[in-house]
C-alpha positions in Angstrom: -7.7 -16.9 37.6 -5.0 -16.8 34.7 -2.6 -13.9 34.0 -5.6 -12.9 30.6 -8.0 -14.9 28.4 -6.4 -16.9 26.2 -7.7 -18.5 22.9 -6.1 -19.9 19.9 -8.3 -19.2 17.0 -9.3 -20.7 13.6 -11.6 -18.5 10.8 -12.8 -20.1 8.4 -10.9 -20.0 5.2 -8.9 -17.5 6.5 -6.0 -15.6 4.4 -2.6 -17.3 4.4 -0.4 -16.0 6.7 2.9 -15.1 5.9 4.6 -16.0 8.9 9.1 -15.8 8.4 8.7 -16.1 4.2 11.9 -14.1 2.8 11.2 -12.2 -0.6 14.2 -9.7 -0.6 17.9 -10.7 -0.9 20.3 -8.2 1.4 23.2 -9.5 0.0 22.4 -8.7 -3.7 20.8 -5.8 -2.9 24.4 -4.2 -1.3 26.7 -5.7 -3.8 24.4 -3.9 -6.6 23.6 -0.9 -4.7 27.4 -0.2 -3.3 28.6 -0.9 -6.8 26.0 2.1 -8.6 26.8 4.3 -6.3 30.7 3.8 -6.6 30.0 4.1 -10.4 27.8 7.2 -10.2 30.7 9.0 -8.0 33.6 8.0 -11.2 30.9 9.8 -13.8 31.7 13.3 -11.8 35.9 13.6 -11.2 35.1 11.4 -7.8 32.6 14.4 -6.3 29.0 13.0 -5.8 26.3 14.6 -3.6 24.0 11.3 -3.2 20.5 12.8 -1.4 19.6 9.7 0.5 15.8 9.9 0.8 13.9 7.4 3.4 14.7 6.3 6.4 18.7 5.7 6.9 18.2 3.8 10.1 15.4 1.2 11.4 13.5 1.4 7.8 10.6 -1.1 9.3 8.3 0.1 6.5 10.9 -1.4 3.6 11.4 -4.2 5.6 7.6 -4.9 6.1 6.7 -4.7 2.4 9.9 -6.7 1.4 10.1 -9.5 3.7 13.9 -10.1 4.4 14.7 -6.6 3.8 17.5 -5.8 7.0 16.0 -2.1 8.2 19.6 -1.1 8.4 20.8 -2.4 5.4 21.2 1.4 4.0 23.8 1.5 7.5 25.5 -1.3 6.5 26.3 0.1 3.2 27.2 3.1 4.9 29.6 1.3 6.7 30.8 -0.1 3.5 31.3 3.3 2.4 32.7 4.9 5.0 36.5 5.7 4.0 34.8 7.4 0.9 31.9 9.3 2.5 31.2 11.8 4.4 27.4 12.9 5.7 25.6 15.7 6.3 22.7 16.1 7.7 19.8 18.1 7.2 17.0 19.2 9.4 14.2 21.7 8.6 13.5 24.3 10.8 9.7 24.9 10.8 9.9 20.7 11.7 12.0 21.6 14.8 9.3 24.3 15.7 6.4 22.3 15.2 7.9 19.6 17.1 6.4 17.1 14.0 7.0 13.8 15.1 8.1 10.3 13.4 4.8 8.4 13.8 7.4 5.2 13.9 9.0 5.9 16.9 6.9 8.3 18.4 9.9 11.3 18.7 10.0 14.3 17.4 12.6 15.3 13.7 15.1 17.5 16.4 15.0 14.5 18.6 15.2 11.8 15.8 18.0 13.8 14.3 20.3 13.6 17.8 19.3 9.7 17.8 20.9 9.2 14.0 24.4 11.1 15.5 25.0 9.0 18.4 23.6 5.7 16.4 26.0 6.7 13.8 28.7 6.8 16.0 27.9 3.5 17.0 28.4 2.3 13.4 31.6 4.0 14.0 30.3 6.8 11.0 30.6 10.5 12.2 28.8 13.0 10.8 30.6 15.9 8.7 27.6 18.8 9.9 23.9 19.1 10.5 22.4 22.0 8.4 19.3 23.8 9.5 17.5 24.6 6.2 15.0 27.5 5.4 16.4 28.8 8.8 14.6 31.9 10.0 15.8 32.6 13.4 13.1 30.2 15.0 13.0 29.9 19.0 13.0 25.8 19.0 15.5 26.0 16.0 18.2 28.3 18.0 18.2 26.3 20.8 18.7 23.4 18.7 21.6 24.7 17.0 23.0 25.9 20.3 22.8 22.1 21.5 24.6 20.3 18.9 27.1 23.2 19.1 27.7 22.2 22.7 27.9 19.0 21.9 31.0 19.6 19.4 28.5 19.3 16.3 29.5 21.7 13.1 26.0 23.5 12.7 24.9 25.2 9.6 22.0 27.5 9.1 20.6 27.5 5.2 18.2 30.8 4.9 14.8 29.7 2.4 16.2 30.6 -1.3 14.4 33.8 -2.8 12.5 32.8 -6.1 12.8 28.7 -5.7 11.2 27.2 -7.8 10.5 29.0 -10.6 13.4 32.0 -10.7 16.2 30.0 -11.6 18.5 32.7 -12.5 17.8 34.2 -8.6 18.4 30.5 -7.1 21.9 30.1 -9.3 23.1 33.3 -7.9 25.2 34.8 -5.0 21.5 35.8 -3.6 20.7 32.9 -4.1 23.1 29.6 -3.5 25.7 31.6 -3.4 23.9 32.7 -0.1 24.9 29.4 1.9 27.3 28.8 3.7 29.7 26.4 1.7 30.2 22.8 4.3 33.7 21.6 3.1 33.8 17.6 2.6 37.0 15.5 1.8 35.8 12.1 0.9 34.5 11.7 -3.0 31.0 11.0 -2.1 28.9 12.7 0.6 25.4 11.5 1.9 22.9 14.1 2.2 20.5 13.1 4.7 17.6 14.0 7.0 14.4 12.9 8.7 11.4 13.2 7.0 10.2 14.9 3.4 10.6 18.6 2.8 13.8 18.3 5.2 16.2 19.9 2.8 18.3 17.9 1.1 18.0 18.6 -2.4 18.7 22.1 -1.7 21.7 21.4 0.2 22.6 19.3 -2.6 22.5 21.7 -5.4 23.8 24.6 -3.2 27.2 23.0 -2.9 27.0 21.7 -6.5 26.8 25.6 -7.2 30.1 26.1 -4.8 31.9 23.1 -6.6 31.8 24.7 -9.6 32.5 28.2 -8.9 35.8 26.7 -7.2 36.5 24.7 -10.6 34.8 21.4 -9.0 32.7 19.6 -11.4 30.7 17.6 -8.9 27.2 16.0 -9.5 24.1 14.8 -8.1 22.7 11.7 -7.5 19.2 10.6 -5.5 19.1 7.4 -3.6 15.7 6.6 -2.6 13.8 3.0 -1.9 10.6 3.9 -3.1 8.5 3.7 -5.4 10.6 0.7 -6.8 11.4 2.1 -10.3 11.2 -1.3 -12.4 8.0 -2.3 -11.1 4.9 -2.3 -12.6 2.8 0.9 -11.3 0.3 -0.8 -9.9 2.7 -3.8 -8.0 1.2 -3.7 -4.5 5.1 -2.4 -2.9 4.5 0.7 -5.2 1.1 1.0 -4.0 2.2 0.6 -0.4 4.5 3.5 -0.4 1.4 5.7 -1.9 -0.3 4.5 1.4 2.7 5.6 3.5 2.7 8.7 2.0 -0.8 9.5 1.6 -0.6 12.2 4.3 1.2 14.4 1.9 -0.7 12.6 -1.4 2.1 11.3 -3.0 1.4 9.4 -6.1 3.0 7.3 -8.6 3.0 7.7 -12.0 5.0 6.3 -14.6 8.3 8.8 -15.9 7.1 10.9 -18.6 10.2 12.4 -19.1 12.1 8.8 -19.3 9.7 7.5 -21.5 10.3 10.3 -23.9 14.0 9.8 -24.0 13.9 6.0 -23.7 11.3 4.9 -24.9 11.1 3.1 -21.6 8.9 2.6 -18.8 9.9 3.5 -15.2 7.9 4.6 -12.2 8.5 7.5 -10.1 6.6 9.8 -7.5 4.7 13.1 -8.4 7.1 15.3 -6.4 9.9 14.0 -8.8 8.4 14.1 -12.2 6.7 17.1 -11.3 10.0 19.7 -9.9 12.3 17.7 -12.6 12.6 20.7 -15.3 13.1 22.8 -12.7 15.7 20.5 -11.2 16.9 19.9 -14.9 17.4 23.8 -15.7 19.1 24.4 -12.0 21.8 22.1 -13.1 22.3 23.4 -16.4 22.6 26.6 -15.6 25.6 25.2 -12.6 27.4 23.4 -15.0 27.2 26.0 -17.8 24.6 24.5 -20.0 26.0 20.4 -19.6 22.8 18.0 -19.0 23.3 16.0 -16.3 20.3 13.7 -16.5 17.3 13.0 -19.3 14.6 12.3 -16.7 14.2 11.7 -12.8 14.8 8.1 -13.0 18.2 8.9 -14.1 18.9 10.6 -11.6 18.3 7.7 -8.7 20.8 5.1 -7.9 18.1 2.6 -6.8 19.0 -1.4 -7.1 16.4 -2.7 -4.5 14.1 -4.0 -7.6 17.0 -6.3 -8.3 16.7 -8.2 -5.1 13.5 -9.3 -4.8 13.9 -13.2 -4.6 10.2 -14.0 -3.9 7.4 -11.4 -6.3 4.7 -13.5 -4.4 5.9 -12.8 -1.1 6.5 -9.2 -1.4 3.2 -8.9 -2.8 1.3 -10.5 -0.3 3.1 -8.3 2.3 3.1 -5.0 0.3 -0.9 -5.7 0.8 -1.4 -6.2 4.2 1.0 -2.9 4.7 -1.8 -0.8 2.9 -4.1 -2.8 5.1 -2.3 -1.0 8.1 -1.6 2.4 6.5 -5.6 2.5 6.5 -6.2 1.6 9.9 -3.3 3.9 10.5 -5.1 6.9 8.8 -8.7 6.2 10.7 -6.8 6.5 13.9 -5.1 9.6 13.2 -8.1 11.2 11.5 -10.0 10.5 15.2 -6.8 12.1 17.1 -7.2 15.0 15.0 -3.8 14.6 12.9 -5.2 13.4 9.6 -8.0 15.0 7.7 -10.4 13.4 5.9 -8.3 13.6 2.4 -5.6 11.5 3.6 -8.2 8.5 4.9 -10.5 9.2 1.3 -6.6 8.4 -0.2 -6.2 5.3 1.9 -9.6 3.7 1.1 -9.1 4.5 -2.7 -6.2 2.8 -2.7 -7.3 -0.5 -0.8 -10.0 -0.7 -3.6 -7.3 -0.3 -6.4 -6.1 -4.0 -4.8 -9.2 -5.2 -3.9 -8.2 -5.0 -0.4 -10.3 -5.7 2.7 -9.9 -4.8 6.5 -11.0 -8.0 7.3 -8.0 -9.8 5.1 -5.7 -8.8 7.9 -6.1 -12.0 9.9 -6.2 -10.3 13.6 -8.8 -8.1 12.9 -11.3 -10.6 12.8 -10.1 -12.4 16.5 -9.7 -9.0 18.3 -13.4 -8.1 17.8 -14.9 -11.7 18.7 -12.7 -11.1 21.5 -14.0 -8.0 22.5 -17.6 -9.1 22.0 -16.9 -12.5 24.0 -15.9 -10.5 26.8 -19.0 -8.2 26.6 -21.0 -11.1 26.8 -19.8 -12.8 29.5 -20.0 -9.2 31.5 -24.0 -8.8 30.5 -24.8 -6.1 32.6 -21.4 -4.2 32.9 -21.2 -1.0 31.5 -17.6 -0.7 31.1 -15.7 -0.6 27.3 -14.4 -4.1 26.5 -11.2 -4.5 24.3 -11.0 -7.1 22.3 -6.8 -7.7 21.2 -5.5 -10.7 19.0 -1.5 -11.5 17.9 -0.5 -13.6 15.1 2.8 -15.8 15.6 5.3 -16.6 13.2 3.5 -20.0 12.9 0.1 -18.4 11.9 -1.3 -19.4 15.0 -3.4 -16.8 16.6 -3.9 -15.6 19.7 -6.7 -13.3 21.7 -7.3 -11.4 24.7 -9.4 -8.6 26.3 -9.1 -6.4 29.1 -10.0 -6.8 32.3 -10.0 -4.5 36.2 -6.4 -6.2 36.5 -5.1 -5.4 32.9 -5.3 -3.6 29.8 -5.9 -6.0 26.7 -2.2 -5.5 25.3 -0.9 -7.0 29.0 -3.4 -9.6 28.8 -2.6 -10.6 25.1 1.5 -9.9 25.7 1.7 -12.3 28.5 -0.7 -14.8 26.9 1.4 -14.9 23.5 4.5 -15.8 25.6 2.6 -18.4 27.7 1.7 -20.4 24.5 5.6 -19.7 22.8 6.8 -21.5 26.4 4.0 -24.0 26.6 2.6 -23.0 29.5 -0.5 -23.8 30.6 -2.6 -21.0 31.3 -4.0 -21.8 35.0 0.1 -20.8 35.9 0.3 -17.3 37.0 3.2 -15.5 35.3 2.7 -12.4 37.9 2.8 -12.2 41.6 -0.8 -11.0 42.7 1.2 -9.2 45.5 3.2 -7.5 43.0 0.1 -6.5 41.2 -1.7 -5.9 44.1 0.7 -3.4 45.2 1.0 -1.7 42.0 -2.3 -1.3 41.6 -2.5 0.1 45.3 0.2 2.9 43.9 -2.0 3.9 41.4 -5.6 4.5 43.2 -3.8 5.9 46.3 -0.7 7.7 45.4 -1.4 8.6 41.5 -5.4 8.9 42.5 -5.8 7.2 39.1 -9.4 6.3 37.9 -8.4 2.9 36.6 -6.4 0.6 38.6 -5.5 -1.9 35.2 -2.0 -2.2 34.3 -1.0 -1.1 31.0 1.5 -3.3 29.2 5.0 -1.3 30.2 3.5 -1.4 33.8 2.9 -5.3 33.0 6.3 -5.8 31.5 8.3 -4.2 34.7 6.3 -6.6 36.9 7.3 -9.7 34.9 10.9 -8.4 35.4 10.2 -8.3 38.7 8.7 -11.9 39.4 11.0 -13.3 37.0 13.4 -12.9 39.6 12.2 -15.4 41.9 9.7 -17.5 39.4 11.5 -19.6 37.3 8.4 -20.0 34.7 8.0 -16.3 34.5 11.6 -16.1 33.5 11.2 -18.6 31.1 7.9 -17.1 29.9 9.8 -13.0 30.0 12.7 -14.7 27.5 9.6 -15.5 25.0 9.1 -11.7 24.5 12.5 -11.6 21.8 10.2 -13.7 19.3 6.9 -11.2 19.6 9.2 -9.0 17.0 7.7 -9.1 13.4 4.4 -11.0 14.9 1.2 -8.6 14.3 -1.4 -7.6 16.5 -4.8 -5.3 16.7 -6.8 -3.9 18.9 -10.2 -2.8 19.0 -9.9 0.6 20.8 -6.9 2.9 20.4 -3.7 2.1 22.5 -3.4 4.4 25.9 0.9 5.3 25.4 2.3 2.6 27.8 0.4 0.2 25.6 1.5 1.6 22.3 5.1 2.3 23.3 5.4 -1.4 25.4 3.9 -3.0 21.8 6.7 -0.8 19.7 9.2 -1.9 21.7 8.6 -5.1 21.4 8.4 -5.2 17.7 5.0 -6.1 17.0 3.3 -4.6 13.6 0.0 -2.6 15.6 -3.1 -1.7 13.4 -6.2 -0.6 15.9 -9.9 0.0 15.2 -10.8 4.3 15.6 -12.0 4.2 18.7 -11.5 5.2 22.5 -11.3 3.3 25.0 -12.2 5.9 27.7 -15.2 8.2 27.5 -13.2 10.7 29.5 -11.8 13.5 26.8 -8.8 14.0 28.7 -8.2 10.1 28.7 -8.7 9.6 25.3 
């Protein structure tokens, strides 16, 4: 019997695959990007309070959309930076409380926020302070703050400003900025940063603009942010992939009003932007004692990644299959109860506005026949069959399902590296006494209904029979080039199969459905 059910696939005419194409340049992209920034910070007497919007570290959705694109490419610049910055960064307290998680990684913002320290540090970057905005005295919040505290972190609490948005003479006031705590910096520029939207940082921002000033400090603002890619088209399918990433909170695109009006110019922006710009617009006049600093909310970004796309075509192509995933994404979470029907109507309008099918993702089409194939062959059975399919780098794909010994991610995991190490698949990767004895574990110690090893189970007993089979070794040092390959499965991921496949690096996508019929397995 082999380790799964291996088969390597062909459709007929099936979309191109984009296997290792590069369409984003990281080298222009930081030698244009560190030299705006540098220039924004000489406009204001060398004091700049840069909001950097997105994800500082392991950005896997920019890197998706723009093949090429380094995920921490924003660290790197950091690092470039980092005898001129300091950082501070911002967490909102109602996120803490809520424990919201970053769908990416699976962690909650508290969490995520401790991660960015210490990976920081690892850069050799420290942090200047973490700032608890709209801070209310929250249980989760407090012990929060009490932790980083302990941990020799400079903690500041930010109360919610009284009359934000729309009394701008109560915001620009001792009641009102004047209110926060004032975090004293020593480098010309400082990064304001902070998982997630609605996490602060623009009010951090303009509260220590308000400080500057009052102190004689003529400081400005200044947004970084990847997305939407300002100098291209609307409608240019990376645009329209950040929409889907966003459509949770039903972010749109539309093109600068405000820019177009003083330029006579087109330039793209989001809703939230255009939308708070006049109030942003008569916040900083009334700081800086009636001085505009900006003519529009493109102005105000810093943003250079549209000058590094080296390949339109390729970026388009995998700006499409992202909103392909951001829709399976949205079913999913709509059946665990975390999206509501708005955000999937969102996602469907916008695969139409691309003419965008599930079926043009090229595993989608494998994992079902696989599921189907296995049904068949178990005519009879009542059991839920799982049909999973990976692409490689080479376009190649390749299929499994589940069986009683595995779950269909171990069965397609081990079956990917068999055919990356040529081996054939009548050679068992796994000891069947090492299965054997973990599946023993399970019925008899963890009384567990299912005795079928999810993929982290799998994974450990590969490490384990590596150690004395040379071809599992050789098969286990196959796993580095699963990064970047995609995969789907027909039945949503139980954790061990979701968190083995994020580990590894593959780009998930799953059909909305359960594979137990148990509620509490589900």
């Amino acid at each position: 019997m082999s380790d799964g059910q291996k088969m390597i696939s062909a459709h007929t005419e099936p979309p191109k695959a984009i296997g290792r194409a590069v369409g984003f340049d990281n080298a222009t992209y930081l030698r244009e990007q560190t030299a705006a920034i540098i220039e924004r910070v000489g406009r204001f007497e060398n004091k700049l309070y840069l909001e950097f919007g997105g994800k500082l570290l392991f950005d896997y959705h920019a890197s998706r959309v723009l093949p090429g694109f380094d995920p921490n490419v924003k660290m790197r610049l950091l690092r470039e930076l980092k005898d001129k910055a300091d950082i501070i960064l911002c967490i909102y307290a109602g996120d803490i409380e809520r424990k919201k998680l970053r769908a990416d990684f699976g962690i909650t913002y508290d969490v995520d926020a401790m991660k960015l320290i210490d990976d920081l540090r690892d850069w050799g970057i420290e942090i200047r302070a973490v700032v608890i905005t709209r801070f209310d005295n929250q249980p989760a919040a407090s012990i929060f703050k009490k932790k980083l505290e302990n941990c020799g972190v400079r903690v500041y609490t930010h109360r919610a400003t009284p009359g934000y948005p729309t009394n701008v003479d109560r915001i620009v006031s001792d009641e009102g900025y004047g209110a926060n705590a004032y975090i004293e910096t020593a480098n010309p520029l400082v990064v304001v940063t902070g998982p997630g939207p609605g996490s602060g940082k623009l009010a951090t921002c303009l509260s220590q603009l308000y400080h500057d000033h009052r102190r004689g400090v003529h400081s400005g603002y200044a947004k970084f942010e990847t997305f939407p890619i300002w100098n291209l088209p609307l409608k240019h399918p990376v645009n329209v992939a950040y929409e889907a990433a966003t459509a949770d909170i039903l972010d749109y695109n539309q093109i600068d009003p405000w820019h177009l009006e003083a330029y006579g110019k087109t330039a793209v922006n989001y809703n939230r932007d255009v939308e708070i710009f006049p109030v942003i617009r008569r916040i900083l006049e009334r700081i800086t004692g009636g001085k505009a600093m900006y003519q529009s909310p493109t102005d105000m970004g810093v943003n250079r990644a549209g000058f590094a796309i080296a390949d339109d075509a390729v970026c388009v192509e995998a700006a499409r299959q992202e909103v392909i995933r951001r829709y399976f994404r949205s079913l999913c979470e709509q059946a665990m109860g975390f999206a509501s029907p708005e955000t999937v109507e969102r996602s469907e309008l916008l695969m139409e506005e691309l003419g965008l099918d599930p079926l043009q993702r090229r595993v989608v089409g494998p994992a079902r026949q696989a599921g189907d194939l296995a049904r068949e062959r178990k005519k009879g059975n009542r059991g839920i069959f799982c049909g999973a399919a990976a692409e490689m780098h080479d376009g190649s794909i390749v299929t499994a399902s589940n069986s009683p010994l595995m779950h269909a991610s171990s069965s397609l995991v081990l079956n990917a590296i068999k055919v990356l190490a040529e081996i054939p698949d009548r050679i068992h990767l796994l000891s069947p006494n090492v299965i054997e004895s973990i599946a023993r574990m399970k019925r008899d110690l963890f009384n567990s209904k299912t005795a079928s090893m999810d993929l982290e189970e799998t994974l450990i007993a590969l490490s384990i029979s590596a150690a004395t089979n040379p071809t599992a070794q050789l098969a286990m040092e196959k796993l580095k080039e699963l990064r970047g390959c995609e995969a789907h499965l027909t039945h949503i991921p139980r954790p061990g199969d979701e968190q083995g496949l994020r580990r590894l690096g593959v780009n998930l996508t799953t059909d909305a459905s359960f594979f137990m019929r148990d509620l509490c397995q589900a």
